[in-house]
C-alpha positions in Angstrom: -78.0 -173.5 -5.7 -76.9 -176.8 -4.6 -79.2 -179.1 -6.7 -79.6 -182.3 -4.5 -80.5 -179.8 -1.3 -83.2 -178.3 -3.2 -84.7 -181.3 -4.7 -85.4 -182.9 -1.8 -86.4 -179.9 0.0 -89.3 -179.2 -2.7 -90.1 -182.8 -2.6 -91.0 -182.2 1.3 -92.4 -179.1 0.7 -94.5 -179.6 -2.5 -97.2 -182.1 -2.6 -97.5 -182.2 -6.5 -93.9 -182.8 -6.7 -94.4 -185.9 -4.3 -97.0 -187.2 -6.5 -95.0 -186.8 -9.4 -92.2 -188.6 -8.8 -94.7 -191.4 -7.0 -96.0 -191.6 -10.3 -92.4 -192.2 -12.2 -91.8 -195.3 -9.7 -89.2 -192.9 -7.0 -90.2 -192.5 -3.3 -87.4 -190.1 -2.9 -85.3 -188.0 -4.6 -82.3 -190.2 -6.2 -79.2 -189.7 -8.4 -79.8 -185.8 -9.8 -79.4 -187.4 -13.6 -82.4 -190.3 -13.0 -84.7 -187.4 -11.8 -88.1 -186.8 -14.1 -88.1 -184.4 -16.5 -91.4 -182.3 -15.7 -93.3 -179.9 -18.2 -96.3 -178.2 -18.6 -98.9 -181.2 -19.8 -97.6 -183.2 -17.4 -96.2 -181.4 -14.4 -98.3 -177.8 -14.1 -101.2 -178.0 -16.2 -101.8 -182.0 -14.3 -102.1 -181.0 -10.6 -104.4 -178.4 -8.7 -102.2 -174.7 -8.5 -101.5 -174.8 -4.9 -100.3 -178.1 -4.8 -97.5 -177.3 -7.2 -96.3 -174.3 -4.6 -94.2 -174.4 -1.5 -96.1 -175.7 1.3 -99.2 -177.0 -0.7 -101.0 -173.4 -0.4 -100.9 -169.8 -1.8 -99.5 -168.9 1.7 -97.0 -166.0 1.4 -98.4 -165.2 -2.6 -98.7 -161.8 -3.5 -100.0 -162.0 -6.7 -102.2 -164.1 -9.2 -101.9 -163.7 -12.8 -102.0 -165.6 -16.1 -99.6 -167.3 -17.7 -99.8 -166.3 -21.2 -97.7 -169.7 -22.3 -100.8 -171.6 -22.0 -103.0 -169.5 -23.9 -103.7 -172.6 -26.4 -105.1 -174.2 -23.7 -106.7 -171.3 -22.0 -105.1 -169.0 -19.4 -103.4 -171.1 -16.6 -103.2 -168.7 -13.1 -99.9 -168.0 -12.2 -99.3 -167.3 -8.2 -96.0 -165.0 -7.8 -94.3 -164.6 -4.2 -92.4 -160.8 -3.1 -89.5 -163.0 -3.6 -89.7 -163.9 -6.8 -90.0 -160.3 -7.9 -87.6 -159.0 -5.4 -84.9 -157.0 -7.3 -86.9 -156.4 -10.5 -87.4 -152.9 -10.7 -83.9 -152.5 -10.0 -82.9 -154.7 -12.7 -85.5 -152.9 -15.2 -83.7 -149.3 -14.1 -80.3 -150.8 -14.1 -80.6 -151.6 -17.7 -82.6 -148.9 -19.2 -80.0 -146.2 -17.7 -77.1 -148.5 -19.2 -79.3 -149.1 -22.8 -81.2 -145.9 -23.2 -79.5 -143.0 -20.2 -83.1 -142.8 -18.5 -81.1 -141.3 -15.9 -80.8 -138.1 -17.9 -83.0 -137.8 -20.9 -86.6 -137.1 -20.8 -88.2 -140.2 -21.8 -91.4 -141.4 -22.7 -91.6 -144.8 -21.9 -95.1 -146.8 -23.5 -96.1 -150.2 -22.2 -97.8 -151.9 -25.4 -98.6 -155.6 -23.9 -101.6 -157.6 -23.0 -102.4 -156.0 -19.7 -105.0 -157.3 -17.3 -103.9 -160.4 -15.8 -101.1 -161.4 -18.2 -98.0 -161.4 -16.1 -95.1 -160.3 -18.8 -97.2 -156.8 -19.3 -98.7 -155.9 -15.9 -95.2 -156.8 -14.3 -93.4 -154.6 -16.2 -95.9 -152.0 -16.3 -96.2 -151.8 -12.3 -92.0 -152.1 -12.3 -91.9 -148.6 -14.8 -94.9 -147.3 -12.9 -92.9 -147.8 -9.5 -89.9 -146.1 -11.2 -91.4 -143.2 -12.7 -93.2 -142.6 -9.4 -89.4 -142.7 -7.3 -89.0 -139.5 -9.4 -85.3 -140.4 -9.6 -85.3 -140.2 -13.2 -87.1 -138.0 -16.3 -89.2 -140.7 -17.4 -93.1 -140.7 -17.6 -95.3 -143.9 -18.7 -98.0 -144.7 -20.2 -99.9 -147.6 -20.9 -101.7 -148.3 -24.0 -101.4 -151.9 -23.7 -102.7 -154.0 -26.9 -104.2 -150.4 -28.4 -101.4 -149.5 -30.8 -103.7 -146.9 -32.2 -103.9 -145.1 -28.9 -99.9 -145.5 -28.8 -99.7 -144.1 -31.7 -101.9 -140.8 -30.2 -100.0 -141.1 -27.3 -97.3 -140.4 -29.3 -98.1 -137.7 -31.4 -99.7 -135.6 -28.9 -96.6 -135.9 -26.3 -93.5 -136.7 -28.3 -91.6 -133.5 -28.7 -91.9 -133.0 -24.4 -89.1 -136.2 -24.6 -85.9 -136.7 -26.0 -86.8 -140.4 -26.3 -89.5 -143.0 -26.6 -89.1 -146.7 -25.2 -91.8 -148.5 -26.6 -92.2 -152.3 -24.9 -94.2 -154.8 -26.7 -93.5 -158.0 -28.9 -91.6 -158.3 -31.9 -94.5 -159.0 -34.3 -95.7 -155.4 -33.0 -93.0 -153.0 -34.5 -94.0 -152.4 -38.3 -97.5 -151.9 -37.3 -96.2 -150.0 -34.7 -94.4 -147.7 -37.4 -96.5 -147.9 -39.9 -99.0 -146.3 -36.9 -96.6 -143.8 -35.7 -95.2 -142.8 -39.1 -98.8 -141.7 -40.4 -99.5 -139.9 -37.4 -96.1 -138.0 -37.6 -94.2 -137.9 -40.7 -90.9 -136.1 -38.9 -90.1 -138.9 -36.7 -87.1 -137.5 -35.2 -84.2 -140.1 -36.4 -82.7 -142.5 -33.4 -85.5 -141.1 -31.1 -87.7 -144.6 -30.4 -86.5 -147.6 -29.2 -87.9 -150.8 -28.2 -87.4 -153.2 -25.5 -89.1 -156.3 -26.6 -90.6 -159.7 -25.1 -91.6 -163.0 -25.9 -90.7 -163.9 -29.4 -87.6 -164.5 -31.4 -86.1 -162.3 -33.9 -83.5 -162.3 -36.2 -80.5 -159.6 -37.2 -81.7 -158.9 -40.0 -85.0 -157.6 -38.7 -82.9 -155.7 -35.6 -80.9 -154.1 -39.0 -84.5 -153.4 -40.1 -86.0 -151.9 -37.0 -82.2 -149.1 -36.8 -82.9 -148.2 -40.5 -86.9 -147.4 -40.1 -86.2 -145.8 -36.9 -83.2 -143.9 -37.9 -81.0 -145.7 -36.0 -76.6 -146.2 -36.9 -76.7 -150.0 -38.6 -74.4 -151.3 -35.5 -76.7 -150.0 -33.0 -77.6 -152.6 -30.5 -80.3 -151.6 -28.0 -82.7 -149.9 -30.7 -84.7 -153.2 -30.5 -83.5 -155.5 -27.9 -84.8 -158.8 -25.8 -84.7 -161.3 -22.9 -85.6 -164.5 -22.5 -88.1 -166.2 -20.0 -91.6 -166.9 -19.6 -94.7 -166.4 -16.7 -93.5 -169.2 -15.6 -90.0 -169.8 -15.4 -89.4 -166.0 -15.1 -86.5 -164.3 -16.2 -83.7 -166.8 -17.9 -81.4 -164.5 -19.3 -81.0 -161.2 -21.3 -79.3 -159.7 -24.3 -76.4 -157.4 -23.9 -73.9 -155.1 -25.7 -71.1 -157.4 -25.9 -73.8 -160.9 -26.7 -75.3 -158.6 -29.1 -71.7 -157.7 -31.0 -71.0 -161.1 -31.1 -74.2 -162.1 -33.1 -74.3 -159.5 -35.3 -70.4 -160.6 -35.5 -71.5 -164.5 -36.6 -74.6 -163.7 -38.5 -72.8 -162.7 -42.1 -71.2 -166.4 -41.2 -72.7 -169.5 -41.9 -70.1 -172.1 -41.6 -68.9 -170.6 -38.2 -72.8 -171.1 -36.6 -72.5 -174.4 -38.4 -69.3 -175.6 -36.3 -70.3 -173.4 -33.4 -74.2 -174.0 -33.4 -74.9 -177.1 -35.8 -77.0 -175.0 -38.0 -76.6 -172.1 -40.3 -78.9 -169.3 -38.8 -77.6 -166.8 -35.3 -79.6 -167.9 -32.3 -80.6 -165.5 -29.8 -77.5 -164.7 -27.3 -77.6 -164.3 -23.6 -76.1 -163.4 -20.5 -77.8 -166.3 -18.4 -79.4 -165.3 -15.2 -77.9 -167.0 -12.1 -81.3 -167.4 -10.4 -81.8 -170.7 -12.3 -79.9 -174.0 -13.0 -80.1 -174.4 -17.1 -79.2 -177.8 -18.6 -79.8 -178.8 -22.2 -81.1 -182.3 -22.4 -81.5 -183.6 -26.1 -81.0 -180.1 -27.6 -83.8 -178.5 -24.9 -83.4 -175.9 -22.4 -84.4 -177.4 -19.2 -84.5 -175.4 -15.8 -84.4 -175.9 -11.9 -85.0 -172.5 -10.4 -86.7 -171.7 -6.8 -89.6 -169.7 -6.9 -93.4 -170.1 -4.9 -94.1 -173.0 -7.6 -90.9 -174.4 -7.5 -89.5 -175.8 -10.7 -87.2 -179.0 -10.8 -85.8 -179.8 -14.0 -88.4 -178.2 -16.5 -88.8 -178.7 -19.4 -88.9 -175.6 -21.3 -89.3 -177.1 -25.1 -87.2 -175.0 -26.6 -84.7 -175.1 -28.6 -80.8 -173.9 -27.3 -77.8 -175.0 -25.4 -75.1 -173.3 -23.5 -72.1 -172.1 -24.7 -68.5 -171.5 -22.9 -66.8 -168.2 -23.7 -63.9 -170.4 -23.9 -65.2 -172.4 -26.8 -64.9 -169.0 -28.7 -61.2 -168.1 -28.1 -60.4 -170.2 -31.2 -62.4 -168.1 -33.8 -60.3 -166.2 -35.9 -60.9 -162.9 -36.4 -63.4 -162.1 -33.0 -62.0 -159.0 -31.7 -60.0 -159.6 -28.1 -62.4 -156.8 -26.6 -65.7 -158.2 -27.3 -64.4 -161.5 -26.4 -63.2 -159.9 -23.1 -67.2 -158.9 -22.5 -68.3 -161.9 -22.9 -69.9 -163.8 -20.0 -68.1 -166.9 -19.5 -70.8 -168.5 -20.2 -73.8 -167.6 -22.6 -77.2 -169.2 -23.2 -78.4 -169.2 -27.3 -82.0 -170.5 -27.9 -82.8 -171.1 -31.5 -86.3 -170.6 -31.2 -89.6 -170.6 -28.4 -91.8 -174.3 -28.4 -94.6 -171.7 -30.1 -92.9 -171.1 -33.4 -93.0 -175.0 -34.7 -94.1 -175.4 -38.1 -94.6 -178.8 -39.3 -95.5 -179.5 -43.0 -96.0 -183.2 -43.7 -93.3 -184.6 -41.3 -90.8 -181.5 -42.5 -90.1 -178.4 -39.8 -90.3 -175.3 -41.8 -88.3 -172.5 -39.8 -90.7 -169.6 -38.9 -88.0 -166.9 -38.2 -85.9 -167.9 -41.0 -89.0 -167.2 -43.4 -89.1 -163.9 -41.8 -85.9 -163.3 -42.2 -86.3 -164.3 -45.9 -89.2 -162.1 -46.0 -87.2 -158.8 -44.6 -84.4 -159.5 -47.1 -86.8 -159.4 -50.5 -86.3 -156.3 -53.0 -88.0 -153.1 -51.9 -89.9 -153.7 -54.7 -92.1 -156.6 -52.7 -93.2 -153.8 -50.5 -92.9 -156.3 -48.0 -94.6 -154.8 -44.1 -92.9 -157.1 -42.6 -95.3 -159.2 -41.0 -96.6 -162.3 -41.9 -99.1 -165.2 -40.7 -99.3 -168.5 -42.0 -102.9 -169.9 -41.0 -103.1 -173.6 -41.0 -106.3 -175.5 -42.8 -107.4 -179.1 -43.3 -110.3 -180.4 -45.2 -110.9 -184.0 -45.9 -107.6 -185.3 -44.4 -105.7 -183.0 -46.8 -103.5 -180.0 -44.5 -102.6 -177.0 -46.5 -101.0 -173.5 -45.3 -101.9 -170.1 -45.9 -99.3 -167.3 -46.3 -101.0 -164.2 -45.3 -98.3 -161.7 -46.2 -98.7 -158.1 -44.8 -97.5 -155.2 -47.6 -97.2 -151.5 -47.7 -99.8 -149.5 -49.9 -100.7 -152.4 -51.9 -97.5 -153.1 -53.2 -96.7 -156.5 -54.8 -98.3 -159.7 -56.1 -99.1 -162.5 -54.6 -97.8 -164.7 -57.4 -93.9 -163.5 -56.9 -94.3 -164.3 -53.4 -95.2 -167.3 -53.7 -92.6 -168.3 -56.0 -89.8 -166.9 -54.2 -91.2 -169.0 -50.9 -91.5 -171.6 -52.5 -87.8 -171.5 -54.2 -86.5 -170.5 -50.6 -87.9 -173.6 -48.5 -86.4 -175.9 -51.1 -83.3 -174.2 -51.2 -83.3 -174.4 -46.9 -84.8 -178.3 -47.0 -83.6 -180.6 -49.3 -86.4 -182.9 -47.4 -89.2 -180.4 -48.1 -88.0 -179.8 -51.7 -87.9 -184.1 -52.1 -91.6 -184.4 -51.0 -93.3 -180.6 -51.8 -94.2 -181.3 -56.0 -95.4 -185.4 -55.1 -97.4 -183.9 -52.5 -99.4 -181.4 -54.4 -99.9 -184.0 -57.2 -101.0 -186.9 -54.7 -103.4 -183.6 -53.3 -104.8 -182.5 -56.6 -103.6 -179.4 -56.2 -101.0 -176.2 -54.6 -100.7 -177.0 -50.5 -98.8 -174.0 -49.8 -100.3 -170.4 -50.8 -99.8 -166.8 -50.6 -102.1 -163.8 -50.5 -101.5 -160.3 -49.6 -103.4 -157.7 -47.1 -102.7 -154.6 -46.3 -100.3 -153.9 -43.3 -102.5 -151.0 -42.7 -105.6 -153.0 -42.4 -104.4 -154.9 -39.4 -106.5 -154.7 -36.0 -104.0 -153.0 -33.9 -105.5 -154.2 -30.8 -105.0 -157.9 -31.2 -101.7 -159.6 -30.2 -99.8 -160.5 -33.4 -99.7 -164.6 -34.3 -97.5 -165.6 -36.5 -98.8 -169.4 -36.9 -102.9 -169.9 -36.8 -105.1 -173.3 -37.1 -108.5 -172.8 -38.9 -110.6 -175.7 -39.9 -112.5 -175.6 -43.4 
């Protein structure tokens, strides 16, 4: 992509973009660096939808669906052009032969995403649908969507027909997901299911989780793996053997993220798609990529930054063949725009609390989920640890003390300000109770972070 070409050709194409840069004083496109930032408040959610495409018009789209992104704001429609889609199902295939041999074992592969209009699960449910229906490989599908129970059926009534089972769904899904399929069939045959996952981060230490409840070697990289992207941005990159060795490689090492990453927790690693232009501005993933709403430096919001395989031929100790794999260049994100936590002025990492979580004795009984719901009453904001266990086990007292202990120990800010702002409150402003991981509705997308007003 030649940047200065494209700008100005979605300038004459796109009469949203006109009015945007009218608005920040520029008749024209200028120098590439002075250009607008644009993001979703103030770019796609500010100006009718076919004014943001190609041509002011839905001319050429092939598809309307919803952008799950916006879902705090209510569903935003999302127009999609063949173009935009055009080698996906290839791309899907390509990597599930190379990740899971599709090509030659049965396999049982179970869509469990909001279906309907959301784009991330109907596109990848009509991509596997289009597969199975080639007949090219031994792979059937099913589509349970957001009904983990009926995944869970679908499951036990069809499993031993398939060597494997590629379960796709979020993250947050997977131990209720287990919890689900383990009740339903206590032989779980070891290494058998596998899950290709969307649309949240995730540490190593839950992947290390997922390979030991599914039975999976400790070093095995695709028995939960990821991508990275959004409705609308579409795909930005994607997780591979050799990015995955080389987190699990820097996890067990703080100081080398420090020097590498300017902070002490593994980001997410990947192969960057070269469909998009990625710059990090001020420590944000921004992206200019060509699609029927044409994006010109957007702002994502999230967290990341590039990284040159070349940076990493210093570190002492990487294997020469993993570094060999390497891309020569890899994206990292530390984390989506939708997993900000703010306590009185102080960022409290959500995946590293669920990392903190996952790494308590077994004795916690921890289900590893968790929710914090956010309540304010009379000016005073306090949060609500809802902390899914297994069976009952635990008390919420020893959770709350070992949270408590952990977010001093990670912010010396939050452990400066957390006791004088209890005692300025009159009383505890972080809390912890316990519910059953078995009591969860498994029909209702997992959040991690709620807002409820007393």
């Amino acid at each position: 992509m030649n940047p200065e070409q494209f700008v100005r050709a979605v300038h004459d194409s796109v009469p949203a973009y006109r009015r945007f840069l009218a608005a920040a004083g520029l008749s024209a496109p200028g120098d590439w660096a002075a250009l607008p930032l644009m993001d979703k408040q103030g770019y796609l959610l500010a100006h009718p939808v076919e004014t943001l495409c190609h041509g002011g018009s839905l001319e050429g789209c092939h598809l309307i669906g919803s952008s799950s992104g916006f879902s705090r704001g209510g569903s935003t429609f999302w127009p999609k052009r063949p173009a935009d889609e055009g080698d996906y199902v290839a791309a899907i295939e390509q990597m599930l032969i190379a990740h899971h041999g599709i090509d030659r074992r049965p396999t049982l592969v179970m869509v469990c995403l909001a279906l309907g209009t959301w784009i991330g699960g109907m596109q990848l449910a009509a991509a596997l649908r289009t597969l199975a229906a080639s007949a090219r490989h031994p792979i059937t599908v099913a589509t349970p969507g957001l009904n983990l129970r009926e995944a869970a059926a679908l499951y036990q009534r069809f499993h031993r027909q398939f060597e494997q089972c590629l379960i796709l769904t979020n993250p947050s899904n997977i131990n209720l997901l287990g919890a689900l399929l383990r009740a339903q069939c206590p032989d779980l045959t070891p290494g058998s299911v596998a899950f290709p996952v969307v649309g949240e981060f995730f540490t190593e230490r839950f992947r290390e989780q997922v390979a030991r409840d599914f039975g999976h070697p400790p070093e095995a990289p695709f028995c939960v793996w990821t991508g990275y992207g959004s409705a609308d941005t579409g795909d930005l990159g994607v997780e591979t053997a050799a990015t995955i060795a080389l987190r699990k490689w820097l996890a067990p090492r703080p100081e080398r993220l420090r020097a590498l990453f300017g902070r002490a927790e593994a980001p997410m690693l990947l192969a960057p798609t070269p469909k998009a232009l990625i710059e990090i501005i001020g420590g944000e993933i921004v992206v200019t990529k060509d699609q029927l709403i044409p994006l010109v430096r957007y702002n994502t919001r999230d967290q990341g930054g590039l990284l040159a395989r070349a940076q990493l031929v210093a570190e002492t100790g990487l294997p020469e063949a993993l570094l060999a794999a390497l891309p020569e260049q890899l994206l990292y994100v530390h984390g989506r725009v939708s997993d900000a936590l703010v306590f009185y002025g102080t960022n409290l990492p959500v995946a590293a609390i669920g990392d903190f979580l996952l790494g308590l004795p077994e004795t916690f009984g921890y289900g590893g989920l968790f929710q914090v719901v956010r309540r304010e009453h009379a000016g005073v904001a306090r949060l609500f640890f809802r902390v899914f266990t297994r069976d009952g086990a635990g008390r919420a007292e020893d959770y709350g003390e070992r949270l408590l202990a952990f977010l001093r120990e990670h912010s010396l800010e939050f452990a400066a300000k957390y006791d004088n702002l209890c005692a300025a409150a009159g009383g505890p402003l972080i809390e912890v109770e316990l519910c059953d991981i078995a009591a969860l509705d498994p029909s209702v997308k997992h959040r991690f972070i709620l807002d409820e007003e007393e």
